[in-house]
N, C-alpha and C positions, 0 to 999 in steps of 0.2 A: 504494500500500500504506500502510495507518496505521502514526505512528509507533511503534504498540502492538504491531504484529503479531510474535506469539511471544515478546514480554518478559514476565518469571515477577516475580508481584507479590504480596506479603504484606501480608496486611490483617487487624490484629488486631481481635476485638470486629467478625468480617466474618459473621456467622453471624445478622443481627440489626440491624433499625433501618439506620440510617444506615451504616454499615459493610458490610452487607448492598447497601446499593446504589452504594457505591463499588464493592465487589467486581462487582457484575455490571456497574457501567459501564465498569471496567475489561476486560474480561470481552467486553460487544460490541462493544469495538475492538480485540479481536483479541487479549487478552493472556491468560497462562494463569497460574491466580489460584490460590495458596493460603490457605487461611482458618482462623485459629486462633481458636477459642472455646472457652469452659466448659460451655455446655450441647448435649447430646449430641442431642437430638430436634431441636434449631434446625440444629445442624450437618445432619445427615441431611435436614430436608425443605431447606435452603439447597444443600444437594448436589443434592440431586433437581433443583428450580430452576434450577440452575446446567445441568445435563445435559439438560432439557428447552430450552436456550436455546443447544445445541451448544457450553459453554464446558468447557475440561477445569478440572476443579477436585479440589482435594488438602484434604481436609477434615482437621483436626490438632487433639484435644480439649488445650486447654494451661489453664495457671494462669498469666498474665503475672510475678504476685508471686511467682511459685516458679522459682528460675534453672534448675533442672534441667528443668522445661518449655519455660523458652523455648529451650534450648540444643536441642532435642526439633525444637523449629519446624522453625528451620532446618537441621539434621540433614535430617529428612525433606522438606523443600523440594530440596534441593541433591541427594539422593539422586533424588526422583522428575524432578526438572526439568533439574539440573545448574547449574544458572546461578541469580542473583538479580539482577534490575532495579529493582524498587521496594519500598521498606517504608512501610506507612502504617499511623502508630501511632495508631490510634482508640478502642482497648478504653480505657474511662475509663465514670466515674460522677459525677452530679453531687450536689449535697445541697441541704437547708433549715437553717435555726436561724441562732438570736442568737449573734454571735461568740463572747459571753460567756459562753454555756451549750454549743457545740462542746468535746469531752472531746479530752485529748491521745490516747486511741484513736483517737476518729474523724479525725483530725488524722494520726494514723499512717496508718491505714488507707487513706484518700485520697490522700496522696500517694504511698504505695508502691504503690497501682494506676495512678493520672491521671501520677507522675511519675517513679519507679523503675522501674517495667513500661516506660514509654515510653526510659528510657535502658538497659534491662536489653536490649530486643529491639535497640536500635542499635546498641549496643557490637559483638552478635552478627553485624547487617547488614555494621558497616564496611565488615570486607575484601572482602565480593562486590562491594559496592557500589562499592569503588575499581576491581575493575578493570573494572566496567560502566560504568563512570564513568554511575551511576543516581542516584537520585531517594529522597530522605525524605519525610515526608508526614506532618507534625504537628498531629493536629485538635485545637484551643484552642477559644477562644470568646471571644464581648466581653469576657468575666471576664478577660480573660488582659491586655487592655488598659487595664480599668478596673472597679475592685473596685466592688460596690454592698452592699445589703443584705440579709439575711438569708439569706445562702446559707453561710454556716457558712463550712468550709476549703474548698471550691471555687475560689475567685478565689487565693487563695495557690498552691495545686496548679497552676490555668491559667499565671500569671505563673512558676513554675519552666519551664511548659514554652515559653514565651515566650524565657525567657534561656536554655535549651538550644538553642534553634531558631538564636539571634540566634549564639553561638558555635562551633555545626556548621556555619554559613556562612563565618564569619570563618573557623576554622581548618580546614576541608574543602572548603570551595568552591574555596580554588587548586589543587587537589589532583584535582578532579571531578567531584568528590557536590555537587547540589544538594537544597536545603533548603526545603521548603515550608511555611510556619505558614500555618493556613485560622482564620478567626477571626469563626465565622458570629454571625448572633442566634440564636433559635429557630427550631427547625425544624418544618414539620409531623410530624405521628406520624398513621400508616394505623391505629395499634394502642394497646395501653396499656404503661407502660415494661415493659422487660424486669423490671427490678429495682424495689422502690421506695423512693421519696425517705425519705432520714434525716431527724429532727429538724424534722419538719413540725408540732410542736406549741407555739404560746406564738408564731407569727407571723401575720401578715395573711394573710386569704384567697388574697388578690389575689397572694399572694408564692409562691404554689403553685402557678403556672399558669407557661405555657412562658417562661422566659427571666428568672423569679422576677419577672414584672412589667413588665418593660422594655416603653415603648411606643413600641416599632415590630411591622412587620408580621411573620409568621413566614416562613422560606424553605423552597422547594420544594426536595426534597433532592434530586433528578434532575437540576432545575439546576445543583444547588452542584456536584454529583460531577463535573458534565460541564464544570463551567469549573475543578476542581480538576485534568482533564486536560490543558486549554488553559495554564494556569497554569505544569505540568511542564513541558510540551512547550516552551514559552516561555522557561522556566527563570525563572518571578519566581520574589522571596523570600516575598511573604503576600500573599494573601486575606481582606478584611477583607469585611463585609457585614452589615448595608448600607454603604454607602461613607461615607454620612455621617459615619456613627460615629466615623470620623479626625478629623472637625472637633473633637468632644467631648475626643477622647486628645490631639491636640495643645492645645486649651487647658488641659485638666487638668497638661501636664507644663508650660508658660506660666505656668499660674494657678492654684494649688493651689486655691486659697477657689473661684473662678469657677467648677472644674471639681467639683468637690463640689456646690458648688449646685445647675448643673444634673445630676447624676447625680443627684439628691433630687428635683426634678423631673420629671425623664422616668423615673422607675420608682417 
């Protein structure tokens, strides 16, 4: 029997993109998935999907940045399923622009979805998760280990969810809750984004394209979700990818100058 079968797993921004196929890879190991998103026609054909694929799934139209929705999720998770095993906090957005030209809005805005939303729905998790003694599920990105440019408040918003991740291990991991930070490159896209990119004017072409440039390859997101299972199961603490990229973050925390360099370099 997988170790999925019948664990109830919440996956925000699961209606869509990458989210979308956590949720289903979750989903064909046996686990029964609820998916909170904002948009109501994504929910429905992601439901459909989900029911064409015999997974039972609890579709929950929410606002992350609004507490009275995310308190909603879980409400109706716990009501339909009884139980919570996994949260995996995905719904985030990423951006463009020159640091300098980023407005304290958009600075607001992004991190109350990429890092308030993400501590707004864990707060809510803890206590199932203590006594399932389950699983966090924090999607970051290179940005979260190493800031580049022209991505506005992105890399800031990453790196909060980076030191959230690093002290829900420290202070919850004796306790039972493991902590996942996933900290891919880019990913492919089957489609065009859900939402689209801020602050895309007055930068490089090249800085509009997946991963604002970074040259490495893009990851196949069926693979990422399926070793984001193995991962759990395992109980590591992060997923980084490509692996290399640890080389670059360990020099950069080494060698401030060095590691600048090359991130001017390879993006």
């Amino acid at each position: 029997m997988s170790y999925w079968q019948d664990k109830v797993v919440v996956v925000t921004g699961g209606a869509s993109g990458f989210g979308q196929v956590i949720a289903e890879m979750f989903g064909r190991a046996g686990a029964k998935i609820a998916i909170a998103a904002l948009e109501e026609d994504s929910l429905a054909e992601t439901e459909q999907k989900m029911a064409s694929l015999k997974i039972e799934t609890l579709s929950i139209r929410a606002n992350i940045t609004k507490q009275p929705d995310v308190e909603r999720i879980f409400e109706q998770t716990l009501i339909r399923f009884g139980k919570l095993d996994v949260l995996v906090n995905n719904a985030g957005r990423s951006m463009r622009g020159k640091i300098t030209d980023t407005t304290i809005e958009q600075f607001q805005s992004l991190l109350d979805l990429n890092v308030l939303g993400t501590i707004r729905c864990t707060q809510m998790a803890i206590p199932h998760l203590l006594t399932a003694k389950g699983h966090i599920v924090n999607i970051g990105s290179l940005a979260a280990k190493s800031a580049s440019r022209w991505v506005g408040a992105y890399p800031v918003s990453k790196f909060a969810v980076a030191a959230f991740s690093q002290q829900l291990r420290l202070e919850l991991g004796p306790e039972g809750i493991h902590t996942l930070l996933v900290c891919p490159g880019p990913l492919k896209r089957s489609g065009e984004r859900l939402y689209k990119l801020e602050g895309t004017q007055d930068i490089p072409e090249k800085a509009l394209a997946p991963g604002a440039g970074v040259h490495v390859g893009t990851i196949d997101p069926h693979w990422l979700a399926a070793k984001i299972l193995k991962y759990c199961e395992k109980r590591k603490p992060e997923l980084v990818v490509p692996w290399k990229a640890r080389l670059l973050f360990s020099i950069s925390q080494l060698f401030p100058s060095l590691g600048d360099w090359l991130v001017l370099k390879n993006t």
